[in-house]
C-alpha positions as CSV (number, residue, x, y, z in Angstrom):
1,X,0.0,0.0,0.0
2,X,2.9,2.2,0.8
3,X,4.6,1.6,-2.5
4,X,1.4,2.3,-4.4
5,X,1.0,5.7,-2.2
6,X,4.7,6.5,-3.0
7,X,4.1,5.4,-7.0
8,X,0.8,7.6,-7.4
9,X,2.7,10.7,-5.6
10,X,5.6,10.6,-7.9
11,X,3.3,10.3,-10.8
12,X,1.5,13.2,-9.8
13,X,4.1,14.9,-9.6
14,X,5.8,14.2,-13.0
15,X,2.3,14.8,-14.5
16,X,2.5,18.8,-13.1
17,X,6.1,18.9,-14.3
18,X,5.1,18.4,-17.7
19,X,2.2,20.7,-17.4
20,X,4.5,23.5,-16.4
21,X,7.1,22.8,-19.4
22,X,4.2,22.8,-21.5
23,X,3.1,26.0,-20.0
24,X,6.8,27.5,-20.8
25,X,6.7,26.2,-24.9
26,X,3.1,27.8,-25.1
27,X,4.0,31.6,-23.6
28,X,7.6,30.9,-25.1
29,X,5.7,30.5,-28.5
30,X,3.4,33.2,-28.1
31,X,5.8,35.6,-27.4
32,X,7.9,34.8,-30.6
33,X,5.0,34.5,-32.8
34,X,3.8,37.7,-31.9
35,X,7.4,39.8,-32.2
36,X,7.9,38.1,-35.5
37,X,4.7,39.4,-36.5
38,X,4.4,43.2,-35.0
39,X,7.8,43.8,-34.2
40,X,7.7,44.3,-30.3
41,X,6.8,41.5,-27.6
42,X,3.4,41.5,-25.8
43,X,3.3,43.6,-23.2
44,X,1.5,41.3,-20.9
45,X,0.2,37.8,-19.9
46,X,-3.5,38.9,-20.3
47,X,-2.6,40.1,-23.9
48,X,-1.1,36.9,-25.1
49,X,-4.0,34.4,-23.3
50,X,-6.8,37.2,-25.2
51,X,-5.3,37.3,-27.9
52,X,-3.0,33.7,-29.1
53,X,-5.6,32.0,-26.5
54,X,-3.2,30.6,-23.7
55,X,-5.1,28.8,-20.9
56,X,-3.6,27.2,-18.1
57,X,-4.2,26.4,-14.4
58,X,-4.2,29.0,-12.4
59,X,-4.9,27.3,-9.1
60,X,-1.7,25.1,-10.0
61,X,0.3,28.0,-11.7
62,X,1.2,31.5,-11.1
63,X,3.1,33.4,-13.8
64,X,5.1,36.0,-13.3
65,X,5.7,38.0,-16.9
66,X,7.9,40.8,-17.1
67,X,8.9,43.2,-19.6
68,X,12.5,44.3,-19.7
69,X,12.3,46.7,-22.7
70,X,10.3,46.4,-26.3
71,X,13.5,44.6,-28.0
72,X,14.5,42.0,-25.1
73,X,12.5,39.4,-24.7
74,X,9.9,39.4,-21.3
75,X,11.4,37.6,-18.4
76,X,8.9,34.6,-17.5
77,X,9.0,32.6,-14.0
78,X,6.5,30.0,-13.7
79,X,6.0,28.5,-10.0
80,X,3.8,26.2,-8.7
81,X,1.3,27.1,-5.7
82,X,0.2,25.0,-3.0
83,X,-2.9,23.7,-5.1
84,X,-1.3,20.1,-6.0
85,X,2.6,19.4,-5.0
């Protein structure tokens, strides 16, 4: 019972780690897409999940997007909240 316990913990947890790299491609995506299209990088998360459609957890995920200057690319941290470790 303890192995199983241990087994469905660990898979749990490999299951959110893929979530947030998958998270990371999508805003990492985004972001290019829409400087190789306009020329300057969105200037926030809300514009890139209204406007290329990016979803994701929020209860599992909090995103922290920040804008350096319009020709470096925006600094992104994901972390994962206390909703499922």
């Amino acid at each position: 019972m303890i192995l199983f316990l241990v087994s469905v913990h660990f898979a749990s947890s490999g299951n959110t780690d893929r979530q947030r790299q998958s998270l990371e491609k999508a805003i990492q995506r985004d972001v290019t897409y829409c400087y190789a299209t306009t020329g300057r990088y969105p200037k926030t998360l809300d514009y890139i999940e209204r406007v290329y459609g990016l979803t994701y957890d929020k209860e599992l995920f909090k995103v922290d997007y920040e804008i350096v200057g319009s020709k470096i690319p925006p600094t992104v941290t994901i972390t994962q909240t206390e909703g499922e470790k």
